[in-house]
C-alpha positions in Angstrom: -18.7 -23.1 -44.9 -19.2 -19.5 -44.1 -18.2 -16.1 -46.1 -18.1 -13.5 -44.0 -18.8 -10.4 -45.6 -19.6 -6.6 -44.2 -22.9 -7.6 -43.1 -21.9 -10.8 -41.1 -20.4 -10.8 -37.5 -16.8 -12.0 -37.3 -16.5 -15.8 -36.9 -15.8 -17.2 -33.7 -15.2 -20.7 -32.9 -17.9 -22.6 -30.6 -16.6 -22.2 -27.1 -17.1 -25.5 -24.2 -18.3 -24.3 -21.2 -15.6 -24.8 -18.3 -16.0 -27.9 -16.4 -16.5 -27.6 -12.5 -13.0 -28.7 -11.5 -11.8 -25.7 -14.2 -14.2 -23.8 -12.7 -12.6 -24.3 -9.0 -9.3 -24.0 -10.5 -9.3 -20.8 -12.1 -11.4 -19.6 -8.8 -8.5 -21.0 -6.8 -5.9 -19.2 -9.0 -7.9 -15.8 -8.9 -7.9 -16.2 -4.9 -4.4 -16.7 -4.8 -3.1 -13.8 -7.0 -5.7 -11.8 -4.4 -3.8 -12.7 -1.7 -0.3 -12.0 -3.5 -1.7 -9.0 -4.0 -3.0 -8.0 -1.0 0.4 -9.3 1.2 2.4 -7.1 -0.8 0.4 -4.1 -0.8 0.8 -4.5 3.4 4.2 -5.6 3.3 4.6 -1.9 0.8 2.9 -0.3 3.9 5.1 -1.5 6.1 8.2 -0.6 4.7 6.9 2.6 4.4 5.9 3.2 7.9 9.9 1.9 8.7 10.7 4.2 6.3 9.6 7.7 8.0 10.6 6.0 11.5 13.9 6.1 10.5 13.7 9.3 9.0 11.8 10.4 12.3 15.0 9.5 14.3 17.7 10.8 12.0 15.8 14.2 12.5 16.0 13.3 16.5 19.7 12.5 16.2 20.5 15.6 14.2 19.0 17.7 16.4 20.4 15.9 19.7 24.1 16.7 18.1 23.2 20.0 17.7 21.9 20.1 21.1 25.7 18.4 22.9 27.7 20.8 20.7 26.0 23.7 21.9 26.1 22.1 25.4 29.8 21.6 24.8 30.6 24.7 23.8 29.0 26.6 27.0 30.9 27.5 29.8 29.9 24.3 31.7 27.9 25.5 34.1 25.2 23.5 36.2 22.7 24.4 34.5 23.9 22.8 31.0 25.6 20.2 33.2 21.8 18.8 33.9 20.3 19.7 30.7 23.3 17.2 29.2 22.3 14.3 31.3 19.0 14.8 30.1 19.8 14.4 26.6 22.1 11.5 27.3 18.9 9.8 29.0 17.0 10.7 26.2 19.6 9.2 23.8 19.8 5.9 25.5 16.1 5.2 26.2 15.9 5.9 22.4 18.9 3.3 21.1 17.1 1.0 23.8 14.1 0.7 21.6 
């Protein structure tokens, strides 16, 4: 039996030593959560980069509105005539993505 006083280390039980197959299977357990890890931290980048592409094209569509009102509101001439079927091209090569 032992007394542990202030002098004496705390008592710890004897510990086994893992066996081989533990071994592997803890190894094979600390791979796994790895990979977890590492899918979700990509599949985190991902979402982000979809994240700013949309935001990129709501800043594109905003300012393509802004663009056909003020085309709309000119006088109509030729000149804004053209520079509306450009946008429209623009548009629609852009929703063709």
């Amino acid at each position: 039996m032992r007394i542990e006083g202030l002098g004496s280390p705390p008592y710890l039980p004897d510990k086994q030593a893992p066996t081989p197959q533990e071994k592997q299977a803890i190894e094979t357990k600390i791979a796994e959560v790895k990979q977890e890890l590492k899918n979700e931290a990509q599949e985190n980048l991902e979402k982000q980069a979809r994240k700013q592409e949309a935001e990129k094209l709501l800043r594109m569509n905003e300012y393509y509105i802004k663009e056909l009102l003020f085309i709309f509101s000119s006088k109509g001439n030729a000149e804004t005539i053209e520079k509306l079927a450009r946008l429209l091209k623009k548009q629609k090569e852009m929703l063709s993505r």
